[in-house]
C-alpha positions, 0 to 999 in steps of 0.5 A: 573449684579448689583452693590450696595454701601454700604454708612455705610461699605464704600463697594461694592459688584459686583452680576455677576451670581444668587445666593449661593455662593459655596466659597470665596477667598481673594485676598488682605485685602479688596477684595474677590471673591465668586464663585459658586456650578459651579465654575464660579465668582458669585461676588466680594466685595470691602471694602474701596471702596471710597479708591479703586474706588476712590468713594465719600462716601457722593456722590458715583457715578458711570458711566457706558458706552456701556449699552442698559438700566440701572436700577436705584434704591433708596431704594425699587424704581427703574426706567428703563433709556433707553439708548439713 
C-alpha cells in the first residue's frame, strides 16, 4: 500500500493493488474509487484532504500502527523504518 499527499491539490491518493485502472466511481464530491481489469479496488482519491482527514496542509502527518516496516519517502529518497 502506499499512500501520497499531494501538498498543492490538498489530495490523497491510497495505492492499494498495481496498476491500471479499469474504472472510476465516485462516491461524493471528493472521493472516488478506481477499480481494477479484475474488479478489485486498486485505490481511492481523497480531495480536500486536509478537510476530510483532518490534515495540515503545511504539516501533514500521518500515524500509522501494527506495521513490520514503513518506507518513508521525501522526494526521490526513501528510507526503511524497522518497526520496533
Amino acid at each position: 500500500m502506499k499512500l501520497r499527499y499531494d501538498q498543492k491539490a490538498d489530495a490523497v491518493y491510497i495505492t492499494l493493488r498495481g496498476h491500471g485502472v479499469d474504472h472510476t466511481v465516485r462516491i461524493g464530491p471528493d472521493i472516488a474509487i478506481d477499480y481494477g481489469p479484475d474488479g478489485e479496488v486498486h485505490g481511492i482519491e481523497i480531495l480536500a484532504a486536509s478537510e476530510h482527514l483532518g490534515l495540515r496542509p503545511d504539516k501533514p502527518e500521518v500515524i500509522l500502527e501494527h506495521l513490520q516496516g514503513i518506507s518513508v519517502a521525501n522526494g526521490d529518497d526513501y528510507h526503511l523504518i524497522p518497526a520496533a
